[in-house]
Jmol script that loads the backbone (N, CA, C; Angstrom):
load data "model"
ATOM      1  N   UNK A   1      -6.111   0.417   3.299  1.00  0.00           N
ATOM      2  CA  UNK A   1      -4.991   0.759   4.140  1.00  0.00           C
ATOM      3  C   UNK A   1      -5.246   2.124   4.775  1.00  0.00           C
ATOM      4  N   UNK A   2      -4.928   2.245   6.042  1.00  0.00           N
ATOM      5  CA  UNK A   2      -4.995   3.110   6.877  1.00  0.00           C
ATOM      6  C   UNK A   2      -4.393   4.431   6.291  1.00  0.00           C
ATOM      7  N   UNK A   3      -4.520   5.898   6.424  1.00  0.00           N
ATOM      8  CA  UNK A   3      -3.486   6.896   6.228  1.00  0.00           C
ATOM      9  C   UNK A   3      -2.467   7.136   7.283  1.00  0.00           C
ATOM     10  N   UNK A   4      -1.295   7.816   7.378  1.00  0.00           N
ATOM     11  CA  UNK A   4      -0.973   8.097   8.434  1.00  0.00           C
ATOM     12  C   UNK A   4      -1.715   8.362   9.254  1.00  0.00           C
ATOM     13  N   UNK A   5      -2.208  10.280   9.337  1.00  0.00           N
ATOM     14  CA  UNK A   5      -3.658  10.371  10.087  1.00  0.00           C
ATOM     15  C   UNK A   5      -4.435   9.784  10.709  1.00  0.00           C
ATOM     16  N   UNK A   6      -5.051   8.596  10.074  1.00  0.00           N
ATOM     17  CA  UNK A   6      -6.213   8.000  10.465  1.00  0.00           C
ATOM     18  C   UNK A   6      -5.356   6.869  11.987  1.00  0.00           C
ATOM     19  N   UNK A   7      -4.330   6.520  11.338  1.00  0.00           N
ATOM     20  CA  UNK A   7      -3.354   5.095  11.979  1.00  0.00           C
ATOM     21  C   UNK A   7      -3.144   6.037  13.536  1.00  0.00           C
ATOM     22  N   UNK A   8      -2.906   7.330  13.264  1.00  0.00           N
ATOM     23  CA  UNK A   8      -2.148   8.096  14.386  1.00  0.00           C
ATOM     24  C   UNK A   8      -3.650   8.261  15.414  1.00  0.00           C
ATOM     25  N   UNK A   9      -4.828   8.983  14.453  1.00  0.00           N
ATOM     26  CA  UNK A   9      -5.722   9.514  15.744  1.00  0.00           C
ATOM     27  C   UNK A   9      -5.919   8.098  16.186  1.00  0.00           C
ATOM     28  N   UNK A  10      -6.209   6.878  15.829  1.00  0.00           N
ATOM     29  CA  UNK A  10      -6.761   5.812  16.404  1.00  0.00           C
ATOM     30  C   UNK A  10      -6.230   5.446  17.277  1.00  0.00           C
ATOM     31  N   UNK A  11      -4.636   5.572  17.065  1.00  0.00           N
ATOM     32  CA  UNK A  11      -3.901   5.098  18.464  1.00  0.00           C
ATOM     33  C   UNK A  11      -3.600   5.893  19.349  1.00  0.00           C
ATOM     34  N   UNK A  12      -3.878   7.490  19.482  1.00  0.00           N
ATOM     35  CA  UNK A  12      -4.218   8.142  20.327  1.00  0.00           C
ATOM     36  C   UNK A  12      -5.552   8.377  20.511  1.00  0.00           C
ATOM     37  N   UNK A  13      -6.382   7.470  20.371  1.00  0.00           N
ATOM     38  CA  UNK A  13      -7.594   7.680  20.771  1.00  0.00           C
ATOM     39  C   UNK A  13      -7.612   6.424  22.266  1.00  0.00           C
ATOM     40  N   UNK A  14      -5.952   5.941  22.013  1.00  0.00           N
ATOM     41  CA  UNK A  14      -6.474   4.947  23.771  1.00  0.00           C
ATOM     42  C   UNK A  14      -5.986   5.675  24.577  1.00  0.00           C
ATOM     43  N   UNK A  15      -5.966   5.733  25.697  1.00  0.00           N
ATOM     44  CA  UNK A  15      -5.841   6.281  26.796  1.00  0.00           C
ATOM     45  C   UNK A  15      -4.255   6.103  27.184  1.00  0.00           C
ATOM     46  N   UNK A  16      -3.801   4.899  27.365  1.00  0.00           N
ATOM     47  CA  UNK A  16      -2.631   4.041  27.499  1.00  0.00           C
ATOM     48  C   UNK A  16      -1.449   4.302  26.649  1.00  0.00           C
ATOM     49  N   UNK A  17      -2.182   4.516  25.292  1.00  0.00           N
ATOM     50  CA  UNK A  17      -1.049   4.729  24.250  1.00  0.00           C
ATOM     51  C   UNK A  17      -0.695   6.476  24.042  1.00  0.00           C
ATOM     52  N   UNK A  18      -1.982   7.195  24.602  1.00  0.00           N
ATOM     53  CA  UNK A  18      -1.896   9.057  24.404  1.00  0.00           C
ATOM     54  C   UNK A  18      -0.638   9.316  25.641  1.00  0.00           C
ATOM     55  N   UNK A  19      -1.125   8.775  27.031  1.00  0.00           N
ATOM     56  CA  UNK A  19       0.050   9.046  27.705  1.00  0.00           C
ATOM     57  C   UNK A  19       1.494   8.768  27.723  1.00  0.00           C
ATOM     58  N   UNK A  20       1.383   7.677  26.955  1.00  0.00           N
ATOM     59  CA  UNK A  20       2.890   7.565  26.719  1.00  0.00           C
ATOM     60  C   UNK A  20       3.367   8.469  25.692  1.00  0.00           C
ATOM     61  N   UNK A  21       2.835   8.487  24.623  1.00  0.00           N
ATOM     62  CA  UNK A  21       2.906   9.952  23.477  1.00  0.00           C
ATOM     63  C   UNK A  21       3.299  10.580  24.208  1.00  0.00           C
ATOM     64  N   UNK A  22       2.742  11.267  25.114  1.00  0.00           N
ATOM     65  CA  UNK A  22       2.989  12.553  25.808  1.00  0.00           C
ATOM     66  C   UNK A  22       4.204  12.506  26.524  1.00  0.00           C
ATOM     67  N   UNK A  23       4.509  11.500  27.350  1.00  0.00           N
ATOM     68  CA  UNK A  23       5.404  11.122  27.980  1.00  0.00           C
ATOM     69  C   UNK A  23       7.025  11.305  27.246  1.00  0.00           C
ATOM     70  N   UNK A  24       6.881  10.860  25.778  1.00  0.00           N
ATOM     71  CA  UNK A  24       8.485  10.817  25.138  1.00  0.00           C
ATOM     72  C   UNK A  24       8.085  11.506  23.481  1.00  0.00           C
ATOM     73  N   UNK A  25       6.974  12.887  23.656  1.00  0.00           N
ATOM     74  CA  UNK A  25       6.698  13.831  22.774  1.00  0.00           C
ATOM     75  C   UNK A  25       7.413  13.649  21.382  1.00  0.00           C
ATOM     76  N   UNK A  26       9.221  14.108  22.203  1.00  0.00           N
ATOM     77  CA  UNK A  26       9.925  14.290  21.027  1.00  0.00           C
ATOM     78  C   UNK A  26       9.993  13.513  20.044  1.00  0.00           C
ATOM     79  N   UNK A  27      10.857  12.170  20.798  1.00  0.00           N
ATOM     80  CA  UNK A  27      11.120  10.956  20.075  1.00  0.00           C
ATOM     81  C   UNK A  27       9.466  10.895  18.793  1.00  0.00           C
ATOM     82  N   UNK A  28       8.287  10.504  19.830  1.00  0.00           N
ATOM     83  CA  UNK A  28       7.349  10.587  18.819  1.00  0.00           C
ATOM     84  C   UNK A  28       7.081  11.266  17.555  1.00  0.00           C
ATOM     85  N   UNK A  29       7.566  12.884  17.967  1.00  0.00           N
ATOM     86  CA  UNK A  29       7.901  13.567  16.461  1.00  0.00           C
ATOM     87  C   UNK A  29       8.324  13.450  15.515  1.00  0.00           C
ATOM     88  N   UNK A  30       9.473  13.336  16.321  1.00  0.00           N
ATOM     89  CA  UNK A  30      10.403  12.444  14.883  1.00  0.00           C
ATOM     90  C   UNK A  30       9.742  10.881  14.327  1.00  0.00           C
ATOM     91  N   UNK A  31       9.624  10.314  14.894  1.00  0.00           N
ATOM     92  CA  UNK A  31       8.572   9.093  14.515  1.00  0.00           C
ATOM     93  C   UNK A  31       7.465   9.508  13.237  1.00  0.00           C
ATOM     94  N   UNK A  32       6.727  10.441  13.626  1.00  0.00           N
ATOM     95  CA  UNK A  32       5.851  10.910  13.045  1.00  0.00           C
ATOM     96  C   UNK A  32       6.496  11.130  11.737  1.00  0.00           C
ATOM     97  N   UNK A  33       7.236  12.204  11.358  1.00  0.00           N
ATOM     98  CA  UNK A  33       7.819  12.514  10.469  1.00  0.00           C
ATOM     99  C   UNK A  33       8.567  11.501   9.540  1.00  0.00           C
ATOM    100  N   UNK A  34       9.368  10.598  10.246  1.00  0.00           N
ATOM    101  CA  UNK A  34       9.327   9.613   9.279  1.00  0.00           C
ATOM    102  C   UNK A  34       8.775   8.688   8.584  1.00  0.00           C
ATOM    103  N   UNK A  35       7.365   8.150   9.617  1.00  0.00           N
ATOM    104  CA  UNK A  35       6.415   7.903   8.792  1.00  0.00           C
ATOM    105  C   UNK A  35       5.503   8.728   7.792  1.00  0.00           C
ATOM    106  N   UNK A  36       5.603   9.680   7.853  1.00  0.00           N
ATOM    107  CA  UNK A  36       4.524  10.640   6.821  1.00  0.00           C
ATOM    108  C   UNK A  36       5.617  10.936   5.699  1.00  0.00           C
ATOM    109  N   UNK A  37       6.792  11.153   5.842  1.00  0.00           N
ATOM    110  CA  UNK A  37       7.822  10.990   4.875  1.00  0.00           C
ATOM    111  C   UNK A  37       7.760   9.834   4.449  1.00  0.00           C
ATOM    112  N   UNK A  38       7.533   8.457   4.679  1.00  0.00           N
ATOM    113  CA  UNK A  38       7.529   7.296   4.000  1.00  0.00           C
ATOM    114  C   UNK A  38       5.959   7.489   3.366  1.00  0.00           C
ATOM    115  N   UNK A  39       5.447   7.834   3.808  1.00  0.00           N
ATOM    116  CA  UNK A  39       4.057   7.204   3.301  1.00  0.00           C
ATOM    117  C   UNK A  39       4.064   8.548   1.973  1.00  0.00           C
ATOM    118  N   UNK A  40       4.305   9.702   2.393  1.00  0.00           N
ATOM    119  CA  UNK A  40       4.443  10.628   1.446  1.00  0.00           C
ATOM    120  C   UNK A  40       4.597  10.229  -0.298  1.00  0.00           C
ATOM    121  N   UNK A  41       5.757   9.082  -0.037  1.00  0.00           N
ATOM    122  CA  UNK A  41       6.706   8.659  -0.806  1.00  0.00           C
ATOM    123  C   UNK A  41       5.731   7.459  -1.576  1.00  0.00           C
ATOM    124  N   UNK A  42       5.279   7.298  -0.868  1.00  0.00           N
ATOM    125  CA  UNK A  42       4.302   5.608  -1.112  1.00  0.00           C
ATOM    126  C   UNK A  42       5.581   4.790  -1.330  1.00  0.00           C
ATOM    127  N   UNK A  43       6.250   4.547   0.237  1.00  0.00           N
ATOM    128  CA  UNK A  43       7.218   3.489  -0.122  1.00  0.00           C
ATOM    129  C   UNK A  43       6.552   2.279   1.261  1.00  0.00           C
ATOM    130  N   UNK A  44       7.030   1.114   0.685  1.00  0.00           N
ATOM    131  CA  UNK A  44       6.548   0.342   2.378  1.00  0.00           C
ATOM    132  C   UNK A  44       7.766   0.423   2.635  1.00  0.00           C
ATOM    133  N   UNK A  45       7.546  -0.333   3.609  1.00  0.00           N
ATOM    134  CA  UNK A  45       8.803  -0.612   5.162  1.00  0.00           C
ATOM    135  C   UNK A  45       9.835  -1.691   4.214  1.00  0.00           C
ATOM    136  N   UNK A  46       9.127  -2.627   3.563  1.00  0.00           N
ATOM    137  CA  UNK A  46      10.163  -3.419   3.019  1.00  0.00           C
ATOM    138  C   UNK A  46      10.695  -2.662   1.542  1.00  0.00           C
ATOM    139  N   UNK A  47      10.565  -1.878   1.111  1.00  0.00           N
ATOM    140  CA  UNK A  47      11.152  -0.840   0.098  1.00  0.00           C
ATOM    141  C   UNK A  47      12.407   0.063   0.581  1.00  0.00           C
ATOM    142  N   UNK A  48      12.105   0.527   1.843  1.00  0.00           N
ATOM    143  CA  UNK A  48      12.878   1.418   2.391  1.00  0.00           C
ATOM    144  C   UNK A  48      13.847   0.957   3.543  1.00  0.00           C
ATOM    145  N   UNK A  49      13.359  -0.446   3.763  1.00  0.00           N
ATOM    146  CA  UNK A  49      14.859  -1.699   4.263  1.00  0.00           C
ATOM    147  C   UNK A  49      15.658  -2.175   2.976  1.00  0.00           C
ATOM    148  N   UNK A  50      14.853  -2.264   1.934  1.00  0.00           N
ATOM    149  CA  UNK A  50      16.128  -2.906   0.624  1.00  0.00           C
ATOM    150  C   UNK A  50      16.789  -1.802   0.287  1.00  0.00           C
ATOM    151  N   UNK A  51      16.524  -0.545   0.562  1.00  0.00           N
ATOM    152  CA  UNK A  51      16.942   0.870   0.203  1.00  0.00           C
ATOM    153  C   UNK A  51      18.107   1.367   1.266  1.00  0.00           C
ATOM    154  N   UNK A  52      18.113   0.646   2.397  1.00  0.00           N
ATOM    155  CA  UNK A  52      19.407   1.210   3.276  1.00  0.00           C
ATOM    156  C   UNK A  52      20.115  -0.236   4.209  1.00  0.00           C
ATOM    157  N   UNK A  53      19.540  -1.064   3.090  1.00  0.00           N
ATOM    158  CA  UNK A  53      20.111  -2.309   3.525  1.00  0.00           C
ATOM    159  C   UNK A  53      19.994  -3.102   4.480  1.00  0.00           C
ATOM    160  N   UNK A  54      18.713  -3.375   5.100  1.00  0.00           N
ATOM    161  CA  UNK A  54      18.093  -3.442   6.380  1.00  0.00           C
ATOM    162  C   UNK A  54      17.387  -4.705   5.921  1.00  0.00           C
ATOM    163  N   UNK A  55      16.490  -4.956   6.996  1.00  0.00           N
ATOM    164  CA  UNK A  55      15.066  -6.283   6.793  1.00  0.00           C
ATOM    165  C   UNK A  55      13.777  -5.387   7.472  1.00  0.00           C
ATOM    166  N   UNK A  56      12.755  -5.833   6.505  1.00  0.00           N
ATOM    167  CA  UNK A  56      11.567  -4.665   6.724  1.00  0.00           C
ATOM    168  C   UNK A  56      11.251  -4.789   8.551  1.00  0.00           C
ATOM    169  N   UNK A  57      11.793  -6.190   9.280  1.00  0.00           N
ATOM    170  CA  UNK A  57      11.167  -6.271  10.698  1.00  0.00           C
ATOM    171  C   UNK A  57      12.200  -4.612  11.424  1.00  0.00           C
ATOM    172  N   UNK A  58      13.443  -4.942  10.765  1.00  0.00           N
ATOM    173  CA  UNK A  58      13.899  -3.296  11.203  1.00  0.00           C
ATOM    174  C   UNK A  58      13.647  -2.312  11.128  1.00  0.00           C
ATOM    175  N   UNK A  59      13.587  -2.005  10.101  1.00  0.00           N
ATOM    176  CA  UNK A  59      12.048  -0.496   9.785  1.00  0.00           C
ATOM    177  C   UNK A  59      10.880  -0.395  10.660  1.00  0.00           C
ATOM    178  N   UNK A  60      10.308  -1.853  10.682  1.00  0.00           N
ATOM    179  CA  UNK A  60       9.116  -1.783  11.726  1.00  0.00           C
ATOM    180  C   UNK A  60       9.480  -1.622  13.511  1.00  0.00           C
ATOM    181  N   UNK A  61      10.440  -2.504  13.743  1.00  0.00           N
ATOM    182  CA  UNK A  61      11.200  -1.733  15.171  1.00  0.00           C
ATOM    183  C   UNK A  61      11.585  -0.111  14.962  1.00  0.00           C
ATOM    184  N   UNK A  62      12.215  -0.026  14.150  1.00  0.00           N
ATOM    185  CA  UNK A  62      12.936   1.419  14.596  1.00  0.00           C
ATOM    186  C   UNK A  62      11.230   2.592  14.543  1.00  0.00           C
ATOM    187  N   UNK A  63      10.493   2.035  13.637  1.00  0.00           N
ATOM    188  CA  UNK A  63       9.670   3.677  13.055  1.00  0.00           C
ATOM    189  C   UNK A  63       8.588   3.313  14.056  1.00  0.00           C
ATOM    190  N   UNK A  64       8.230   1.954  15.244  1.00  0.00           N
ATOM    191  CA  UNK A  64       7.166   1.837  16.041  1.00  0.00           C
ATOM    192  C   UNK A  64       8.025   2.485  17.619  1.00  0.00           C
ATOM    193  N   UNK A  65       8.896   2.667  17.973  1.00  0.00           N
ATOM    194  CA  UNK A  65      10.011   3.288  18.702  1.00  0.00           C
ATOM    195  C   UNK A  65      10.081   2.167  20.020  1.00  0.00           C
ATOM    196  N   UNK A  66       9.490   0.916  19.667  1.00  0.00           N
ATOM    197  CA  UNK A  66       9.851  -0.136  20.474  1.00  0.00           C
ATOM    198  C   UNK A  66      10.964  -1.040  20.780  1.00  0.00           C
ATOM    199  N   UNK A  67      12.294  -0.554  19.953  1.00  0.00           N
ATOM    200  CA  UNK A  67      13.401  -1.375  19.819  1.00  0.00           C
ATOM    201  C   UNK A  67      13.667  -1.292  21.431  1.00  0.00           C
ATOM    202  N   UNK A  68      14.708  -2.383  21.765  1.00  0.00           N
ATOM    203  CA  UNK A  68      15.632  -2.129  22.707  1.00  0.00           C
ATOM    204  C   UNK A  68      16.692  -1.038  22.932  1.00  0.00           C
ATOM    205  N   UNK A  69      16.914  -0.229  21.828  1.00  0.00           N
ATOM    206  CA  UNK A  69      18.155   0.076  21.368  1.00  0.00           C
ATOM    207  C   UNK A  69      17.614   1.246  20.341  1.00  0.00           C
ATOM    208  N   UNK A  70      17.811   2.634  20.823  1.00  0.00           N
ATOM    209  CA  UNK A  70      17.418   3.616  19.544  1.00  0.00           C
ATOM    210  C   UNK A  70      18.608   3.715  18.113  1.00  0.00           C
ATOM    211  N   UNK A  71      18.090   3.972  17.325  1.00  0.00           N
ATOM    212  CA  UNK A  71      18.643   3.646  15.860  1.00  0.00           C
ATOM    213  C   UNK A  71      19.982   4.645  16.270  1.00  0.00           C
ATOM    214  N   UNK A  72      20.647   4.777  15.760  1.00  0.00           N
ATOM    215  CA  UNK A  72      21.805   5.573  15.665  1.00  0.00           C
ATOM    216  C   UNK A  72      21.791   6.557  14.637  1.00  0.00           C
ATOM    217  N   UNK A  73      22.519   7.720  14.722  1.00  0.00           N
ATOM    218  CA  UNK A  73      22.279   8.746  13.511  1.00  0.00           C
ATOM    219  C   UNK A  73      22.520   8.147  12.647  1.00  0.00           C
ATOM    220  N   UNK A  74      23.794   7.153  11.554  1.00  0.00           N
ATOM    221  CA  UNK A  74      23.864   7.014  10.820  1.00  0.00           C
ATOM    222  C   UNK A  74      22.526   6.099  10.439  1.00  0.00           C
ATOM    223  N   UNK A  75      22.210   5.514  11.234  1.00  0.00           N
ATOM    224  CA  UNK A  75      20.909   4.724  10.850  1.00  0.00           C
ATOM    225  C   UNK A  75      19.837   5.182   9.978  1.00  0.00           C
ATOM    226  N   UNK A  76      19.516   6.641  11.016  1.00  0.00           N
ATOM    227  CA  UNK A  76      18.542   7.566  10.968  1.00  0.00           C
ATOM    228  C   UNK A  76      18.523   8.127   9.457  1.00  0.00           C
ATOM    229  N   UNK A  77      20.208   8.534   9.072  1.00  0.00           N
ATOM    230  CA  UNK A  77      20.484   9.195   8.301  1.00  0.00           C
ATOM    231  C   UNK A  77      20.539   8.720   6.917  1.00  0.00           C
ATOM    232  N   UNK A  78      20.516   7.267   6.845  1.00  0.00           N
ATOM    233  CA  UNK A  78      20.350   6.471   5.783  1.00  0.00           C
ATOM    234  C   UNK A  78      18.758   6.447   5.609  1.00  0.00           C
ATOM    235  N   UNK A  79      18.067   6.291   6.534  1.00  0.00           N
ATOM    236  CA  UNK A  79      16.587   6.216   6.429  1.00  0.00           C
ATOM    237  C   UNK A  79      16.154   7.361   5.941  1.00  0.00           C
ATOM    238  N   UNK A  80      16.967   8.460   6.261  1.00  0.00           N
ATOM    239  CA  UNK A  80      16.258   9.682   5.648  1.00  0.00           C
ATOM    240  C   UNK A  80      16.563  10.269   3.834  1.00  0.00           C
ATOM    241  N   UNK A  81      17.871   9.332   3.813  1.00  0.00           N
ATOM    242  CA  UNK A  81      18.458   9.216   2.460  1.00  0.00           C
ATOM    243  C   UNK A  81      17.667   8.593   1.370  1.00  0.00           C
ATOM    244  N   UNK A  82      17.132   7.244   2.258  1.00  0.00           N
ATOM    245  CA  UNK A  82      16.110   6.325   1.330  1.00  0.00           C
ATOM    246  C   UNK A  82      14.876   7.022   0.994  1.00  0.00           C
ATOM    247  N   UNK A  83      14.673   8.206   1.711  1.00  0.00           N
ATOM    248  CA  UNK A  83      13.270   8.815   1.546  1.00  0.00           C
ATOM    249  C   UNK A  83      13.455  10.057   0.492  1.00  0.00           C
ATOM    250  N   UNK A  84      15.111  10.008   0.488  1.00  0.00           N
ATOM    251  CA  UNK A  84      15.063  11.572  -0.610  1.00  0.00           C
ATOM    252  C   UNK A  84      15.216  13.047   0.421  1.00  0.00           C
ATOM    253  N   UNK A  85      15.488  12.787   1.761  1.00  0.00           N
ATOM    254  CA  UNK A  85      15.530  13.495   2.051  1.00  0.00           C
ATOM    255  C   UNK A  85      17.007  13.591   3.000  1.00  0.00           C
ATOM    256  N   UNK A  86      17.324  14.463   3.808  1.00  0.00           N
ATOM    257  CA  UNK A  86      18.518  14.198   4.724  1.00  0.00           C
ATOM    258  C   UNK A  86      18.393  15.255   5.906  1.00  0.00           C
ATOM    259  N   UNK A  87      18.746  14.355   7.110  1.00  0.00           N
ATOM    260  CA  UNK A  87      18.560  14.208   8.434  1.00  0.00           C
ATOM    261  C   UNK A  87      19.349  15.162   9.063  1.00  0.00           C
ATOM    262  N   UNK A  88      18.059  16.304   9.901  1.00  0.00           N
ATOM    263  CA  UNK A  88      19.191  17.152  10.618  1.00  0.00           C
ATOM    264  C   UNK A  88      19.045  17.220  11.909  1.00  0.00           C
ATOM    265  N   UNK A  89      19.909  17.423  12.758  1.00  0.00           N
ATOM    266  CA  UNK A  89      19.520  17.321  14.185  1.00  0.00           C
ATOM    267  C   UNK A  89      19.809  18.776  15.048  1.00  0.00           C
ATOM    268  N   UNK A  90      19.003  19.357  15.663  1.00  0.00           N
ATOM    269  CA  UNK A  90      19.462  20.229  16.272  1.00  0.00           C
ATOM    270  C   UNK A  90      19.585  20.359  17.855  1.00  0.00           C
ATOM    271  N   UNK A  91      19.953  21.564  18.533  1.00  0.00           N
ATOM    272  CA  UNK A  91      19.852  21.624  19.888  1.00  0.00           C
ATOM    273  C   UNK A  91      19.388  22.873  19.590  1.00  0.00           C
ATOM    274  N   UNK A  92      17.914  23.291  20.682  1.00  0.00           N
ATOM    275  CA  UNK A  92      17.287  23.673  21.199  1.00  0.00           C
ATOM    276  C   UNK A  92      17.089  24.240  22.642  1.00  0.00           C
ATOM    277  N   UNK A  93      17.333  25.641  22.549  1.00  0.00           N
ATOM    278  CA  UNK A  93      17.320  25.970  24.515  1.00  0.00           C
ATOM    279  C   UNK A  93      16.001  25.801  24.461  1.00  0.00           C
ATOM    280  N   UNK A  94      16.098  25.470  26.100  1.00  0.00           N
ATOM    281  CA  UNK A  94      14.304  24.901  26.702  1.00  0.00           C
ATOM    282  C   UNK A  94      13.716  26.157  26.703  1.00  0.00           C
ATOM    283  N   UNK A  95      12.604  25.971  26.794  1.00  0.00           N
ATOM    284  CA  UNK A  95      11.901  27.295  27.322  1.00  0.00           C
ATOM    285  C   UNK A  95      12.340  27.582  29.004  1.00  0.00           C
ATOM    286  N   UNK A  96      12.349  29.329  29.423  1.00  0.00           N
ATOM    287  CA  UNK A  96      12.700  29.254  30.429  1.00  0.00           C
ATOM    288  C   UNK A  96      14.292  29.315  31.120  1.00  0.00           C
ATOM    289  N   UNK A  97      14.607  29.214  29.821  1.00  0.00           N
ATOM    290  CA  UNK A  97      15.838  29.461  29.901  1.00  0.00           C
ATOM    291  C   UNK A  97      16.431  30.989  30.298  1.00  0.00           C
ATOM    292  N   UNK A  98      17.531  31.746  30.726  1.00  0.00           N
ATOM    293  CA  UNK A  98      18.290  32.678  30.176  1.00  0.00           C
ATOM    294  C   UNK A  98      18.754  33.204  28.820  1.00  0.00           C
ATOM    295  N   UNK A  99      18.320  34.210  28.150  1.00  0.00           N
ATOM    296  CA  UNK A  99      19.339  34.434  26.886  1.00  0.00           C
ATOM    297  C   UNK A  99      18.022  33.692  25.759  1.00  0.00           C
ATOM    298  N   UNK A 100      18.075  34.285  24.594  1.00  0.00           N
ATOM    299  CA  UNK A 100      17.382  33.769  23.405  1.00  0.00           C
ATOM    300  C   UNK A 100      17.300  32.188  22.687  1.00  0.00           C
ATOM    301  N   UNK A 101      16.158  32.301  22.830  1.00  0.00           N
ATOM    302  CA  UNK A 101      16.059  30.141  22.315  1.00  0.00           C
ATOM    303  C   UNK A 101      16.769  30.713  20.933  1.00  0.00           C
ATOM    304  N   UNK A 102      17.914  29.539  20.429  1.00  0.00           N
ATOM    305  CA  UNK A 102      18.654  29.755  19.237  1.00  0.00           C
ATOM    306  C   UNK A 102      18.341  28.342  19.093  1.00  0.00           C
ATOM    307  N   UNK A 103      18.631  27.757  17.635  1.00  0.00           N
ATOM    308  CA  UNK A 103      18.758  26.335  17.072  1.00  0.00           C
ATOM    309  C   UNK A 103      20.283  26.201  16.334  1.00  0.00           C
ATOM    310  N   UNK A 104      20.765  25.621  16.825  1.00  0.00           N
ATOM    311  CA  UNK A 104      22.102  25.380  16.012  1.00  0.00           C
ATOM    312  C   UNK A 104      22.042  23.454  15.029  1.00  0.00           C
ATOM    313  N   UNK A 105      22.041  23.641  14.117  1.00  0.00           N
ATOM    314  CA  UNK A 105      21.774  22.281  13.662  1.00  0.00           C
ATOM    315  C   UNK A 105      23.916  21.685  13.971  1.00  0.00           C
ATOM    316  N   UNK A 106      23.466  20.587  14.029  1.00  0.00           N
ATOM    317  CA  UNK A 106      24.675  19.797  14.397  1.00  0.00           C
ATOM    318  C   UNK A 106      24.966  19.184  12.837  1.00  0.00           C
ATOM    319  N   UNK A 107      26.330  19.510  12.326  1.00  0.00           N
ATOM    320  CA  UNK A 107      26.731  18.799  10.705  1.00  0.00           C
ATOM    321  C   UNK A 107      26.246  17.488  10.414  1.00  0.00           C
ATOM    322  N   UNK A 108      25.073  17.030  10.096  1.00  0.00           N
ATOM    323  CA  UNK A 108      24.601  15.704   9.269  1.00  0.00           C
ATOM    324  C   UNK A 108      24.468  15.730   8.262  1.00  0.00           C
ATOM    325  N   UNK A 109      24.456  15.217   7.335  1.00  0.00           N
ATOM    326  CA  UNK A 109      23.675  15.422   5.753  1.00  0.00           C
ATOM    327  C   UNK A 109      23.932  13.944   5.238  1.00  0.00           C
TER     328      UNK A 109
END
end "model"
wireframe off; spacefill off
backbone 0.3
color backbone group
């Protein structure tokens, strides 16, 4: 079985799949993170769907970021529960802005 790592450079090693990376960065981050948090864990996809009450094909939509439909915080926030961990979201001034980049996290837990 693949590592995260290995799964990630390979599929940015196509051309097709790096630009779109680039294209929706963020979202990918977070992607990232929840897979290396799952794998961290050594849980599969169908461990961490019986864990927030899901079917493993949902885990595999939401954590490949191909759904129709992005997960919803509480979604998110259960997924991050199943991992032992809990989900925070913040806002971020852009660069370029006026006035000091601050992070204010928004109440999740």
């Amino acid at each position: 079985m693949l590592t995260h790592e290995q799964l990630r450079a390979k599929a940015l090693g196509r051309a097709e799949v790096k630009s779109q990376y680039e294209e929706q960065g963020d979202e990918y981050a977070l992607l990232d993170e929840f897979l290396k948090a799952r794998s961290d864990q050594g849980l599969t996809q169908a461990q961490v769907a019986e864990r927030i009450g899901t079917t493993q094909s949902a885990v595999a939509r939401m954590e490949s970021g191909r759904g129709k439909h992005s997960p919803s915080l509480a979604t998110l926030s259960k997924y991050a529960e199943a991992l032992g961990c809990r989900l925070e979201v913040k806002l971020v001034r852009k660069r370029g802005r006026a006035g000091n980049s601050t992070e204010r996290p928004i109440g999740l837990a």
